[in-house]
C-alpha positions as CSV (number, residue, x, y, z in Angstrom):
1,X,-23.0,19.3,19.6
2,X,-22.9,19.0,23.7
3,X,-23.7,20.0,25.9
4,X,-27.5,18.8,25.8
5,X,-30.2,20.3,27.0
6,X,-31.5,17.4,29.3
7,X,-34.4,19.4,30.7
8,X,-36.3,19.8,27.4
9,X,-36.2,15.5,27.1
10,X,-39.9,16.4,29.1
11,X,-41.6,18.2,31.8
12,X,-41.0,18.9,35.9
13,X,-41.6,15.5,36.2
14,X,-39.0,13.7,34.1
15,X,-36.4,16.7,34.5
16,X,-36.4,15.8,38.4
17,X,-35.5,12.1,37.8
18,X,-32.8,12.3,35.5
19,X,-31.2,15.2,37.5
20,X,-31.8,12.9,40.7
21,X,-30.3,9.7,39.0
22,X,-27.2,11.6,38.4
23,X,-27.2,13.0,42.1
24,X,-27.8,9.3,43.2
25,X,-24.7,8.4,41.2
26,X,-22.8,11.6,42.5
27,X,-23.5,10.1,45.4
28,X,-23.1,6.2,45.3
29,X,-19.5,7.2,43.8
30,X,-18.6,9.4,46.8
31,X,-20.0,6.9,49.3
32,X,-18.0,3.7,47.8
33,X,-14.8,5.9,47.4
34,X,-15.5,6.0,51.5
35,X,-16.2,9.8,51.1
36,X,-19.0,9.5,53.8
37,X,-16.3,8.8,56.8
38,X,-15.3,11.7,58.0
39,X,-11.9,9.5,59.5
40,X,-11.0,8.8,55.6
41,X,-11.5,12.4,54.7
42,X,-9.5,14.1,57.7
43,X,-6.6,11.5,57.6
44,X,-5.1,13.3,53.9
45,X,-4.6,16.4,56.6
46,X,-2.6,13.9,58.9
47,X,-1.0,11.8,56.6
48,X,-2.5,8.5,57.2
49,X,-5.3,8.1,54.3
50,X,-4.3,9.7,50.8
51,X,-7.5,7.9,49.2
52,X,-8.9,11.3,49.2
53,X,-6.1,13.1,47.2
54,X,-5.8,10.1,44.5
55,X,-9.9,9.8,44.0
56,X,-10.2,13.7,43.6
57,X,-7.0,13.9,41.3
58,X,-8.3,11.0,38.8
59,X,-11.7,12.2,38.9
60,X,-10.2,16.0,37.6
61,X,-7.7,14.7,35.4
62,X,-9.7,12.0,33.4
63,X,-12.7,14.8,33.3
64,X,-10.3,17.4,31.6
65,X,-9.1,15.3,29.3
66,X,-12.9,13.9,28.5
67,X,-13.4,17.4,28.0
68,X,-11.0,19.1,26.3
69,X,-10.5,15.9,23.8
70,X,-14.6,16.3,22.8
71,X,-13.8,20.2,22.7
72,X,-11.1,19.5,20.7
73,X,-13.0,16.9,18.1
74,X,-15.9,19.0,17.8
75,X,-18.1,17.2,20.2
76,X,-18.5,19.7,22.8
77,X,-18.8,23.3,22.7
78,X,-16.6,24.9,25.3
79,X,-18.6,28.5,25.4
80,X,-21.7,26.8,26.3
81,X,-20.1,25.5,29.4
82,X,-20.1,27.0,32.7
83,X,-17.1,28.3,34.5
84,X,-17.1,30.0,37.7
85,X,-16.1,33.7,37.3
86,X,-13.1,34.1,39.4
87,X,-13.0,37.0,42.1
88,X,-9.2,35.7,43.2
89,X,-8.9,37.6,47.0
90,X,-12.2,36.4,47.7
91,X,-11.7,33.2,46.0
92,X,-8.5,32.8,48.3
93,X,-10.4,33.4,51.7
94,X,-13.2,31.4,51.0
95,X,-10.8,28.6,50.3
96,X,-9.4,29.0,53.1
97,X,-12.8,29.2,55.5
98,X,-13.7,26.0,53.5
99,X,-10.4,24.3,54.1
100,X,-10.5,24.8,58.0
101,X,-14.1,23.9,58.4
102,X,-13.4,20.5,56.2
103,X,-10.4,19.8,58.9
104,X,-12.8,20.5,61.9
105,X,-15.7,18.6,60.6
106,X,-14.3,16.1,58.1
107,X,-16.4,16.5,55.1
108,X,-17.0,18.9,52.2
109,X,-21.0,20.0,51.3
110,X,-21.1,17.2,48.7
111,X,-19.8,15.0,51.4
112,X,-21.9,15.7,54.1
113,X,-24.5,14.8,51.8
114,X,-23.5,12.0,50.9
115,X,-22.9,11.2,54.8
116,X,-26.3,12.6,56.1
117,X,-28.2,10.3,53.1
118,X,-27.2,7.1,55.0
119,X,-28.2,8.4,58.2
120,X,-24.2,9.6,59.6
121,X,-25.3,11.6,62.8
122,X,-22.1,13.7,62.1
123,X,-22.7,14.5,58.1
124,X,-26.7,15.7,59.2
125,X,-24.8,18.0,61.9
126,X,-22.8,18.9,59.4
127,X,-25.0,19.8,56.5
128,X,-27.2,22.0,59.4
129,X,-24.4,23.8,60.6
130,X,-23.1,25.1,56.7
131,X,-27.2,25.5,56.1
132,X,-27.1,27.9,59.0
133,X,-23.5,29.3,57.8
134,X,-25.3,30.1,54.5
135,X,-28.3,31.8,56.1
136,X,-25.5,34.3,58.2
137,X,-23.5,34.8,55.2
138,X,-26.7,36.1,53.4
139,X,-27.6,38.2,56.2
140,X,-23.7,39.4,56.2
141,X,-22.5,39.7,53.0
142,X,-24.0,43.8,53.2
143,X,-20.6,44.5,55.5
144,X,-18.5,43.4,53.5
145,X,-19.8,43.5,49.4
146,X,-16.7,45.3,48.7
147,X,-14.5,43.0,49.0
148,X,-17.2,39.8,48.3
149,X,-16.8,41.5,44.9
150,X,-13.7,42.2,44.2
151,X,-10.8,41.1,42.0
152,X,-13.2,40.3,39.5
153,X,-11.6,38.5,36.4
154,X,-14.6,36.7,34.7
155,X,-13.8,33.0,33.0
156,X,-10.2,32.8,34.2
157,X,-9.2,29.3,33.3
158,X,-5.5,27.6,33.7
159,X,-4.6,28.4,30.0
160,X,-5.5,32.2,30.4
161,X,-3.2,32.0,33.7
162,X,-0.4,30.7,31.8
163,X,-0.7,32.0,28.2
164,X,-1.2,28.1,26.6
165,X,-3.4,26.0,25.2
166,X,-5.6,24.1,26.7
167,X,-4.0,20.5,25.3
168,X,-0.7,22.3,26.8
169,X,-2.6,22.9,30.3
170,X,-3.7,19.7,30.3
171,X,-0.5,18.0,29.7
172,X,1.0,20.0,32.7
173,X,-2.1,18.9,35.2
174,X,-1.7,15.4,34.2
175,X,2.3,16.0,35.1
176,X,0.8,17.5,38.6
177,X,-1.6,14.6,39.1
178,X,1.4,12.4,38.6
179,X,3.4,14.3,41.2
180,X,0.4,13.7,43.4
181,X,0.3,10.2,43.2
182,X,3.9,9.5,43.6
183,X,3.7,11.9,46.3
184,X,0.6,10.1,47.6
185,X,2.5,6.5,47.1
186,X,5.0,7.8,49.2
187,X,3.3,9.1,52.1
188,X,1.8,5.2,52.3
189,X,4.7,3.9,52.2
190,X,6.4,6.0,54.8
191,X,3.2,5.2,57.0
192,X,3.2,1.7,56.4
193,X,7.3,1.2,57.5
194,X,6.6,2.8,60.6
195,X,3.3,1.1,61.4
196,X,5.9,-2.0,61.1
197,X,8.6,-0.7,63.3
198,X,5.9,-0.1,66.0
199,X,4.7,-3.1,65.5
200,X,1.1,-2.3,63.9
201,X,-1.0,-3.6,60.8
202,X,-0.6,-0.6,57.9
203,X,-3.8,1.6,57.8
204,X,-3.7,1.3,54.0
205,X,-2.7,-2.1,52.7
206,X,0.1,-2.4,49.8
207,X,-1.5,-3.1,46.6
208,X,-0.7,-6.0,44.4
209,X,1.9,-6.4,41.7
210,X,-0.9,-6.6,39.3
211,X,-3.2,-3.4,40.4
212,X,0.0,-1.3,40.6
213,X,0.8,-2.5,37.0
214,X,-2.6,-1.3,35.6
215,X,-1.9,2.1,38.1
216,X,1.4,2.4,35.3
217,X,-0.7,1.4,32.4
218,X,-3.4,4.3,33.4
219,X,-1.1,6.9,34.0
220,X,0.7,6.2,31.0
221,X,-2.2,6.5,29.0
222,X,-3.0,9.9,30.7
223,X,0.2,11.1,29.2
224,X,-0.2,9.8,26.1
225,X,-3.6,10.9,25.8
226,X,-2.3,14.9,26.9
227,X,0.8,14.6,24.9
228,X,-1.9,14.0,21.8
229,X,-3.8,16.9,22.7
230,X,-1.0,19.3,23.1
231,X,0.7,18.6,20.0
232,X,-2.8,18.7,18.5
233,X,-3.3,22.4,19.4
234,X,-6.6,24.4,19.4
235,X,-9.0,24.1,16.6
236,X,-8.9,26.7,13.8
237,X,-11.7,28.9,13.4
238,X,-12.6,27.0,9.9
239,X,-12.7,23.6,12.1
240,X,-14.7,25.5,14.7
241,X,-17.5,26.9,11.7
242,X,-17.9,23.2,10.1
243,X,-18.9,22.0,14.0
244,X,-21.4,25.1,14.2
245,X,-25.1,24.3,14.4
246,X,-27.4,24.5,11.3
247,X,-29.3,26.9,13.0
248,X,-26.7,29.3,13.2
249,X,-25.1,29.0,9.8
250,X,-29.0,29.5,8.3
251,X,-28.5,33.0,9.9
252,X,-25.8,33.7,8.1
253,X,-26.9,32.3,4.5
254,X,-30.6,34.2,5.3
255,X,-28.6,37.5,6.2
256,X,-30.4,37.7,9.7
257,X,-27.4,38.7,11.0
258,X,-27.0,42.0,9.1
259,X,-28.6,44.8,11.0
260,X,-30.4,47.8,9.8
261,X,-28.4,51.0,10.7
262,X,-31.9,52.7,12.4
263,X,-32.4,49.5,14.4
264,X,-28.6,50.3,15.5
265,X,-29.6,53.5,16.3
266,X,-32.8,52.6,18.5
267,X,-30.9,50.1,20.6
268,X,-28.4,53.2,21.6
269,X,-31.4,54.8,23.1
270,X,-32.5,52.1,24.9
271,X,-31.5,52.2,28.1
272,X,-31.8,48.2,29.0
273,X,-29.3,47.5,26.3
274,X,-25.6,48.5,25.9
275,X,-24.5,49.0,22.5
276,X,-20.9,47.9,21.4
277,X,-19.8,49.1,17.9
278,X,-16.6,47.5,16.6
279,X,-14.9,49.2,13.6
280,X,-12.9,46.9,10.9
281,X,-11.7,49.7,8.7
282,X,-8.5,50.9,7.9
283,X,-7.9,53.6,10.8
284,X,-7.4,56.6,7.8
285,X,-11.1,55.7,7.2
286,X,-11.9,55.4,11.0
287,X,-10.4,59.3,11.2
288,X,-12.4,60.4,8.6
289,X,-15.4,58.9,10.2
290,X,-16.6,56.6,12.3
291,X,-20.3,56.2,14.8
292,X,-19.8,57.9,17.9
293,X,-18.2,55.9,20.6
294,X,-17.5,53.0,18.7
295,X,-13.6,51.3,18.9
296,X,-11.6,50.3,15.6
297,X,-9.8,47.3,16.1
298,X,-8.2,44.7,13.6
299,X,-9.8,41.7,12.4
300,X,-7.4,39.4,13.5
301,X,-6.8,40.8,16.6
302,X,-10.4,40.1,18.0
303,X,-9.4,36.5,18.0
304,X,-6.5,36.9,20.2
305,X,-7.0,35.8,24.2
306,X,-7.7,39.1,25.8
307,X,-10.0,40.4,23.3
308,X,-11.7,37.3,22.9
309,X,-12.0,36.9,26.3
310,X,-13.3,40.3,26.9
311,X,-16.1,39.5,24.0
312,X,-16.9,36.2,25.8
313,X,-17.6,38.1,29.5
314,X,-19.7,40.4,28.4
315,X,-22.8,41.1,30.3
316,X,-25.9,39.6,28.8
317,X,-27.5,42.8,27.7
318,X,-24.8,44.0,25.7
319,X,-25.3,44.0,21.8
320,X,-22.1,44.2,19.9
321,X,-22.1,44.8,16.1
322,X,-19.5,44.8,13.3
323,X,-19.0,47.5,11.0
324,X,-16.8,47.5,8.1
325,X,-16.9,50.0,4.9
326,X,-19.6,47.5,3.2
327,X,-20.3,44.0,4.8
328,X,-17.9,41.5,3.5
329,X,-15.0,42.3,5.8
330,X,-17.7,42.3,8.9
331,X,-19.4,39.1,7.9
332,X,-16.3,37.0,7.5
333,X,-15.4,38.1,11.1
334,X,-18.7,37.6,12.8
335,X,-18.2,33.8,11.0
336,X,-14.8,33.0,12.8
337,X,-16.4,35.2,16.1
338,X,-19.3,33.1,15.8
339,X,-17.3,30.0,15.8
340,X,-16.4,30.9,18.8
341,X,-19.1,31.3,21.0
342,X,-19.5,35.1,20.9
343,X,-23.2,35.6,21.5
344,X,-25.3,38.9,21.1
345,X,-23.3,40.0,17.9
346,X,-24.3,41.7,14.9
347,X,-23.0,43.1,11.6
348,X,-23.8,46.8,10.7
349,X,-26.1,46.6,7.1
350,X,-23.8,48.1,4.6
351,X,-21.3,49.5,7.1
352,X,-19.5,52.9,7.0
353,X,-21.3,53.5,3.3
354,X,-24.8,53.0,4.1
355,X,-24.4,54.5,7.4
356,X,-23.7,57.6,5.8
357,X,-26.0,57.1,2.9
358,X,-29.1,57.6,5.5
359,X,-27.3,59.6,8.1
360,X,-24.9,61.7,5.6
361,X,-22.3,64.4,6.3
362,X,-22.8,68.1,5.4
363,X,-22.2,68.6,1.6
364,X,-19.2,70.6,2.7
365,X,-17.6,68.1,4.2
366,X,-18.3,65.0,2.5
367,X,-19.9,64.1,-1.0
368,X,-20.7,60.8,-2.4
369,X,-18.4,58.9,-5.1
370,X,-21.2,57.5,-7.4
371,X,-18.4,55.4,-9.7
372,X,-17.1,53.8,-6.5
373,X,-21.1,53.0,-6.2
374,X,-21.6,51.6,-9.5
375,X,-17.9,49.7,-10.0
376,X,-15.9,49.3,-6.8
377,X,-16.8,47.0,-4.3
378,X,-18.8,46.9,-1.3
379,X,-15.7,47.3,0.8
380,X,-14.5,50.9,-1.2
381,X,-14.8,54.0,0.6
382,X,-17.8,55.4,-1.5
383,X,-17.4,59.4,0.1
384,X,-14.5,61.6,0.2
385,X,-13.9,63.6,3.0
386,X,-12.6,67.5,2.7
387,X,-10.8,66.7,6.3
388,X,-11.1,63.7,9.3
389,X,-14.5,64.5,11.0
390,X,-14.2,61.7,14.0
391,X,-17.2,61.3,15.8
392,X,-17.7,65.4,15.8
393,X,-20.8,65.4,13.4
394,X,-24.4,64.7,13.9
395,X,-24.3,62.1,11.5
396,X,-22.0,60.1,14.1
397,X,-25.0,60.5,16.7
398,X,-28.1,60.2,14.8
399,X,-30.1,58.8,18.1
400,X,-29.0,62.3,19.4
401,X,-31.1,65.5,18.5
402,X,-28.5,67.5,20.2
403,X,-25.2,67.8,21.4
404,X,-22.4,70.3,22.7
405,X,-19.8,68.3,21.0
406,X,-21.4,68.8,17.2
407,X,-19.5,70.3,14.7
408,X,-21.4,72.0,11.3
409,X,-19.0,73.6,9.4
410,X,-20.9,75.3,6.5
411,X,-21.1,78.6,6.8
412,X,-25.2,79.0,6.0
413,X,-27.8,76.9,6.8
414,X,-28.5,74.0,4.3
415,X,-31.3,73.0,3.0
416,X,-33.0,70.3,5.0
417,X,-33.2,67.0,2.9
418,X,-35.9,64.2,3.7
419,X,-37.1,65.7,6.6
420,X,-33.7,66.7,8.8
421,X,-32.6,70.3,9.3
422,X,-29.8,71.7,7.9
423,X,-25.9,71.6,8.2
424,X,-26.0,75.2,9.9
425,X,-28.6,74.8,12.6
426,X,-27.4,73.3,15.9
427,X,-30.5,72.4,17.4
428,X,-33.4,70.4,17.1
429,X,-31.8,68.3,14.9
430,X,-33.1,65.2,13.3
431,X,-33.2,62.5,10.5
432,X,-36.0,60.8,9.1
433,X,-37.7,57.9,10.2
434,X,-36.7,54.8,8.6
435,X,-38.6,51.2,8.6
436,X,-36.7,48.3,9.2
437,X,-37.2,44.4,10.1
438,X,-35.8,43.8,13.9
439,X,-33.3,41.0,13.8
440,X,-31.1,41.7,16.6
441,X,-32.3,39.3,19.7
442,X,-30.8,39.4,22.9
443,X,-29.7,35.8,24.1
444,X,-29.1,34.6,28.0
445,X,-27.2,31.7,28.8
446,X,-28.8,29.4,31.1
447,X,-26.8,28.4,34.1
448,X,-26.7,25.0,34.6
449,X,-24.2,23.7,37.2
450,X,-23.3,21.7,40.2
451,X,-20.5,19.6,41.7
452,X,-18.5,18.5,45.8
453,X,-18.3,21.7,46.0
């Protein structure tokens, strides 16, 4: 499934050339769509030229729906691609900078470069003067971090703006794109009568009857082609597991993705890795007891936008793991998470029961129900609690050997069993060392982008 890897096809060597033919293309395009005269990109600020508008507006509107139909089929994996995190205020004056300096000097940074590659005197000026913008923004940006940073709102695209899906979003831009060209159409026309009246050859020749027919044919299949994908609608997770690499369902059907509860507790006291524990059980059981600091939440509701989307921005050293009473509630969530594109995740081995069955609770508070063990289930509640514990015992911080918040309610000291202290002492706590296979491994995602911009 794409997007492919095209720098493991071979070494520096071969990763250069393909990368430069499609920059030479980039390139070529820009320079036949007259992109590399600064006259035909100024005159859509005037009025006169609208080439700009219609070229940028195809380009974006045929790409989406490239995209999102192969996202849609099961060709292309949207969580591998790269979107700009959004910082909106910052996003907004930059834009604006941008804009001004493209009025003044006629050219965008992809332009320019296209202009300076056949030799334009005006696109090398240009492409010096934003190198030596670039060199006094690094030396800058210090003053003014603050607000370089701020508004921060990770992978914000058009169908997290507006709350639809992405066939939906695409439907609408095509509608804008539309706008735009009727709008562009216009302006021409309008240009061309009063080039008449004046007495002057029109700056942008009409176009015959046969090009503006295949114009209608095109944009008609453009709304055909969205109207398709928004009745379509998103995938469903069981569409998204059947596209899902080999590789990854092997780590499901080799249990790779359960996790030994004392690796979960060695990764809390690392200090290069943030730990994320998710809790599927029914919030009585939660109350009873859950791991310190981790959040219950609902199955289903980690698949709607904002939780998903807060899964999917997470920063790259953060480890999230599923715990459920046993492991069949967890694994058929990390499934449909997986299928999503939710990296660095995990399932809790056992869950809430085995937890507990290596770091227990004091006998006083909770004892084990051995015929839930032998008959039940893996997702039944095998101990019964006198009263709701929280995260208040040690057994809820076993990476901890002390802690002001600890709570040991029986009266004398216990006796210590495999090699931890007892329920009444409160300090020097701690649990026995237990041997496990490491299967938790942290995954970046490779930034990989480009563009005009």
């Amino acid at each position: 499934m794409a997007p492919f890897d095209l720098s493991t096809l071979g070494g520096a060597v071969v990763s250069a050339l393909i990368f430069g033919a499609f920059g030479f293309g980039f390139g070529f395009v820009l320079e036949q769509a007259g992109f590399g005269d600064t006259r035909k990109l100024a005159g859509q600020f005037y009025l006169t030229e609208m080439t700009v508008v219609k070229v940028m507006f195809t380009a974006i509107v045929v790409a989406a729906i490239l995209v999102a139909g192969a996202a849609n089929l099961g060709l292309l994996d949207m969580s591998r691609v790269f979107v700009n995190p959004t910082f909106l205020w910052p996003g907004i004056v930059g834009g604006l900078i941008m804009g001004v300096g493209f009025v003044i000097g006629g050219y965008c940074p992809g332009t320019s470069l296209a202009a300076a590659s056949t030799l334009k005197v005006d696109g090398i000026v240009f492409v010096l003067g934003a190198l030596v913008g670039v060199w006094l923004f690094g030396e800058t940006v210090g003053g003014f971090e603050p607000f370089w940073i701020s508004s921060a709102m990770g992978r914000f695209t058009v169908p997290d703006w507006l709350g639809v899906s992405t066939g939906t979003a695409v439907l609408l831009l095509v509608g804008v794109a539309l706008a735009m060209f009727a709008g562009a159409e216009w302006v021409e026309r309008w240009k061309a009568r009063r080039d008449a009246a004046r007495g002057q050859a029109p700056s942008v020749p009409a176009a015959p009857g046969r090009v503006r027919a295949a114009r209608l044919a095109g944009a008609g299949a453009l709304v055909v082609v969205a109207a398709l994908l928004a009745v379509r609608g998103e995938p469903t997770a069981e569409q998204r597991w059947r596209w899902t690499s080999a590789a990854t369902k092997q780590l499901l059907a080799d249990r790779t993705v359960l996790v030994h509860p004392a690796e979960v507790v060695a990764l809390r006291q690392d200090v290069n890795v943030r730990v994320q524990i998710l809790d599927l059980r029914p919030e009585r059981e939660f109350n009873l007891f859950h791991v310190g600091e981790a959040r219950r939440v609902e199955a289903a509701a980690l698949e709607r936008p904002e939780e998903l989307k807060a899964l999917l921005d997470r920063p790259a050293t953060t480890v999230t793991f599923l715990m459920g009473t046993g492991d069949n509630r967890a694994l058929a969530t990390w499934q449909r998470l997986e299928a999503r594109g939710v990296g660095n995740l995990y399932v809790v081995d056992g869950g809430a029961n085995r937890w507990l069955e290596l770091y227990p609770a004091p006998a006083c508070v909770a004892e084990r129900d051995m015929a839930k063990v032998e008959g039940a289930g893996a997702e039944a509640p095998e101990w019964r609690f006198v009263y709701a514990t929280g995260e208040s015992l040690p057994s809820a911080w076993p990476e901890l050997p002390r802690s002001h918040m600890f709570r040991f309610p029986c009266r004398s000291p216990e006796p210590a069993a495999e090699g931890h202290a007892g329920g009444g002492e409160s300090h020097g706590f701690t649990w026995p060392a237990y041997a496990y296979t490491k299967h938790v491994k942290l995954q970046q995602k490779t930034v990989v982008k480009g563009g005009c911009g």
